[in-house]
C-alpha positions in Angstrom: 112.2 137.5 116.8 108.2 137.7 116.7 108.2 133.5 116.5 110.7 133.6 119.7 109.1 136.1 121.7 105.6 134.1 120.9 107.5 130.8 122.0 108.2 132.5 125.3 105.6 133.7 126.2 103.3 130.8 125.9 105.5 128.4 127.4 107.0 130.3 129.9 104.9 128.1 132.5 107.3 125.3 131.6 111.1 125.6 131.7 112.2 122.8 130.1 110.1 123.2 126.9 110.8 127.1 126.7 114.3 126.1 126.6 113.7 123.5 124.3 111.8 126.1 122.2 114.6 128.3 122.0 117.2 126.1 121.5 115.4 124.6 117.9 114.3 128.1 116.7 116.0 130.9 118.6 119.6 129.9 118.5 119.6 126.7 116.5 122.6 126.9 114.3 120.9 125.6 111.4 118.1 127.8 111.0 120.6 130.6 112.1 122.4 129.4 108.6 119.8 129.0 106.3 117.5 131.9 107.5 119.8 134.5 108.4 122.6 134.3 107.1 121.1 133.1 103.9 118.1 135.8 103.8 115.6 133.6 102.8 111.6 135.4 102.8 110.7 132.1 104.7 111.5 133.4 108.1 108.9 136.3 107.8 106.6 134.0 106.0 106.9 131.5 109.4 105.9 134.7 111.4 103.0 135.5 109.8 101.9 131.9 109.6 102.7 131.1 113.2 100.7 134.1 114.0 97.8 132.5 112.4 98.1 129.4 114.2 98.1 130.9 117.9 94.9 133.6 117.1 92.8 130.2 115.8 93.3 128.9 119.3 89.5 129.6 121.5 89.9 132.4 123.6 87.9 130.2 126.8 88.0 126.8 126.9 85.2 125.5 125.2 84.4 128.0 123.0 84.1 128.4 119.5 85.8 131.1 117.2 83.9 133.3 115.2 83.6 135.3 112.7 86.1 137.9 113.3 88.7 135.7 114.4 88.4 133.0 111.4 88.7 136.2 109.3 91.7 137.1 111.4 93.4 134.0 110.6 92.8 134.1 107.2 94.1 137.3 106.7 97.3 135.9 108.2 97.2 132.7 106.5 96.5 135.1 102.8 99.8 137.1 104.1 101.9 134.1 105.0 101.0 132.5 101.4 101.8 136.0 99.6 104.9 136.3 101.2 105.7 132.2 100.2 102.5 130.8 98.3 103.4 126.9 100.4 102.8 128.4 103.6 99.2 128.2 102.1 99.4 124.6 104.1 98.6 126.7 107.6 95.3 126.9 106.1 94.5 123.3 106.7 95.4 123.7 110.5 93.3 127.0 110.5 90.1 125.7 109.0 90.6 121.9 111.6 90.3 124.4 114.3 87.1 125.9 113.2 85.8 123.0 111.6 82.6 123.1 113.6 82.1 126.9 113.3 80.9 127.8 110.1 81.4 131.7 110.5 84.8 130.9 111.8 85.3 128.9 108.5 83.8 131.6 106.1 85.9 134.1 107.6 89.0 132.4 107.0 88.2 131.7 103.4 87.1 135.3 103.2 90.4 136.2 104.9 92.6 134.7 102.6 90.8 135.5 99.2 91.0 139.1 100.3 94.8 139.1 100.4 95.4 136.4 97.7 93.5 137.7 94.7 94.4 141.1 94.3 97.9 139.6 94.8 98.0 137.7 91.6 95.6 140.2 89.9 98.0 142.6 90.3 101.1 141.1 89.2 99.2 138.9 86.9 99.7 135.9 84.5 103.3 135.8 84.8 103.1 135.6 88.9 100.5 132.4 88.4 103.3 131.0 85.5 106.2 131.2 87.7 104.1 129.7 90.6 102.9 126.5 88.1 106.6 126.5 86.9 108.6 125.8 90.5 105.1 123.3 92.3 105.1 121.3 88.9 109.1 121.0 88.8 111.7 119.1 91.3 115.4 120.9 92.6 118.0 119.2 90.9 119.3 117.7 94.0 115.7 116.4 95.4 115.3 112.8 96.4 113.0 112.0 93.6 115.6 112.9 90.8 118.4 111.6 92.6 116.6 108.4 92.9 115.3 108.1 89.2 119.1 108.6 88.0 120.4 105.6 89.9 117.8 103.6 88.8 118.8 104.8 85.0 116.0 107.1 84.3 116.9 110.2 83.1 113.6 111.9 83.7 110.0 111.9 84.7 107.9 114.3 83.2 105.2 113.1 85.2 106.8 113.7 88.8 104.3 115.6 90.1 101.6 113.2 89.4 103.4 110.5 91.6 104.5 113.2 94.4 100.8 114.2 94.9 99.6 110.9 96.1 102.7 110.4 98.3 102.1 114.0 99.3 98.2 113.1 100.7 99.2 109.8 101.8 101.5 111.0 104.4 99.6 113.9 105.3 96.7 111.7 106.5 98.6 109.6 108.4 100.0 112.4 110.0 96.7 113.7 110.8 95.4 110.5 111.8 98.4 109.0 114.3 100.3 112.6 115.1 99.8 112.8 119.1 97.8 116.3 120.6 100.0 117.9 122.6 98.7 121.3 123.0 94.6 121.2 123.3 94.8 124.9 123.8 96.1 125.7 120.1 94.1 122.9 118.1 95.2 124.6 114.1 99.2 123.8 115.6 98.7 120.0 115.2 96.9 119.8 111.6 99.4 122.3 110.3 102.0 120.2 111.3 101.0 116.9 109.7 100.4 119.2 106.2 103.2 121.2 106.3 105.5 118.0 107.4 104.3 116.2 104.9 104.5 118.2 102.1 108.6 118.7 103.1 109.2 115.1 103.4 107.5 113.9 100.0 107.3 117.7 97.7 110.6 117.1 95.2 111.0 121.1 94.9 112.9 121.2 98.6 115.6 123.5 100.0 116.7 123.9 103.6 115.4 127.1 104.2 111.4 125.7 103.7 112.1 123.6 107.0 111.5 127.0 108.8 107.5 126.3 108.4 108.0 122.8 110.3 110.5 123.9 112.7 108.2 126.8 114.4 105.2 124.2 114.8 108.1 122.0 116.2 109.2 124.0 119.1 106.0 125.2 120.4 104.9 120.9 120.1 105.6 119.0 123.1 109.1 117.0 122.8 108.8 113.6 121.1 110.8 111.0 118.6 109.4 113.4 115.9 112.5 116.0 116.7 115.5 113.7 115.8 114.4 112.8 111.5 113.4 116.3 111.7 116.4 118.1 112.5 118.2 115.2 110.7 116.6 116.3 107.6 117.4 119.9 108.5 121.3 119.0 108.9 121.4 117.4 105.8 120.3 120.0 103.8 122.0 122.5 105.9 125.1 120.9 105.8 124.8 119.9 101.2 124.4 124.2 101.3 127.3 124.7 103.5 129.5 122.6 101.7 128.4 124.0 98.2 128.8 120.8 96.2 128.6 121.5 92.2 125.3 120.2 91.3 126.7 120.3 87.3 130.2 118.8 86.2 131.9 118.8 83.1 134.5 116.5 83.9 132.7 112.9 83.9 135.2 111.7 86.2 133.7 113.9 88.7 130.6 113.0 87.7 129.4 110.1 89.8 131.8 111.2 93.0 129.2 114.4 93.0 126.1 111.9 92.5 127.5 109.8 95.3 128.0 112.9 97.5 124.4 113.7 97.1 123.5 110.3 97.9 125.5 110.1 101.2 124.5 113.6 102.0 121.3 114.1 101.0 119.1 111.0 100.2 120.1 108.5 102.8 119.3 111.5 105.5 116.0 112.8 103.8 114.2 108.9 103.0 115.6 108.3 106.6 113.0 110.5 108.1 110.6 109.7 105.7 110.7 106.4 106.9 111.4 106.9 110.5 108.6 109.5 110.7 106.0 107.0 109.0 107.6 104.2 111.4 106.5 106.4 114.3 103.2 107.1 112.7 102.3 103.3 112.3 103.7 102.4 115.7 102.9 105.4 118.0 106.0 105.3 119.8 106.4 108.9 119.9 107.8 109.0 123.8 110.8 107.1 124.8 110.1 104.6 127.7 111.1 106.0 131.0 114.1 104.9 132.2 114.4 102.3 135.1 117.4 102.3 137.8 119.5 99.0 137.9 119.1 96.5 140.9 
């Protein structure tokens, strides 16, 4: 509700994206599923890293955040990543936007230290363990695994060493060849290469994690970027609706479930890998205008 009423207001100047706002976070379906319905942290997580995002923005054009408000932001950004330790990735948009202010950047670091340590002091090793556990290991269903078994591998106990390059790799051409479309909010467009890029290439994925992209994606200015997004989104959406067993005992069954996952899943998600890196290489992020016949 905080993330909508946030969307409103800001664009309420312009019709067509406030309805295009609501329509991917308010009421789409697919967040409605996986959020809602499902329960997942992630939605309060998005509000408290969205909130971030929007107080980074200058308060006059031309100005320069300071101290107060870098250490605003990084308290948000700490409570974001204690709710869900990957929304840690708003960070990057928070310290782009006061990457000329120094105070602004010590107060974000500041910020977020202040919520993160006691955190994980408090709860202690077995908090850090679980966290090392899930970033260093892959859901059963992720492209990566699903990949490596059609290719005959059974596993890579190294996965994590060949996600991270992939991981920086897209993220930088993100940063580099994303368009601006709000000026006024400059952390929204950083966050939204990280963040994009860690859900297209990361092989620990669920549906629900597309909240932290979706958010950044209705308050963005409508381009290409929308369709592998949701695409993506409806995938996974749609491989949680249907429940599909992810472990058989018949072997029958067996590779009709891999195919499933193939179909479902994979084709979808290395679809907007590519498309997005496509439009990243290109820069067709706008669709010509259309011309009226003779």
């Amino acid at each position: 509700m905080a993330v909508a009423l946030t969307l409103d207001r800001l664009l309420r100047s312009d019709a067509g994206r406030r309805a295009r706002a609501h329509l991917l976070w308010s009421v789409n379906p697919l967040l409605l599923w996986v959020l809602v319905a499902g329960g997942h942290i992630d939605t309060i997580a998005s509000a408290v890293g969205f909130a971030a995002l929007i107080v980074a923005g200058p308060a006059r054009s031309g100005q320069k955040p300071g101290l107060l408000r870098g250490l605003a932001c990084g308290l948000l950004v700490g409570a974001a990543a204690d709710i869900k330790i990957t929304f840690l990735v708003f960070g990057a948009g928070v310290a782009w936007a006061a990457r000329r202010s120094l105070p602004a950047i010590s107060g974000t670091v500041a910020g977020v230290l202040i919520v993160i340590l006691p955190s994980y002091l408090w709860f202690g090793p077995p908090a850090v363990a679980a966290l090392l556990h899930r970033s260093g290991g892959s859901t059963g269903d992720s492209t990566y695994r699903v990949l490596l078994h059609l290719l005959g591998f059974g596993s890579l106990p190294g996965l994590k060493a060949l996600a991270v390059p992939v991981f920086i790799a897209v993220a930088l051409l993100l940063m580099w060849r994303l368009p601006d479309g709000i000026p006024t909010r400059p952390a929204v467009r950083p966050a939204l290469a990280v963040s994009l890029a860690w859900l297209l290439t990361w092989p620990y994925q669920y549906p629900w994690y597309d909240a932290m992209v979706m958010c950044l994606i209705a308050l963005y200015p409508a381009t290409r970027l929308d369709w592998p997004v949701l695409a993506r989104l409806a995938a996974g959406t749609i491989y949680s609706i249907t429940s599909l067993p992810r472990n058989v005992s018949a072997d029958w069954l067996s590779p009709i479930v891999q195919l499933l996952r193939v179909l479902v899943l994979t084709v979808p998600q290395l679809g907007a890998l590519t498309a997005i890196t496509i439009l990243c290489v290109t820069a067709a992020w706008h669709a010509p205008p259309r011309t009226s016949g003779g």
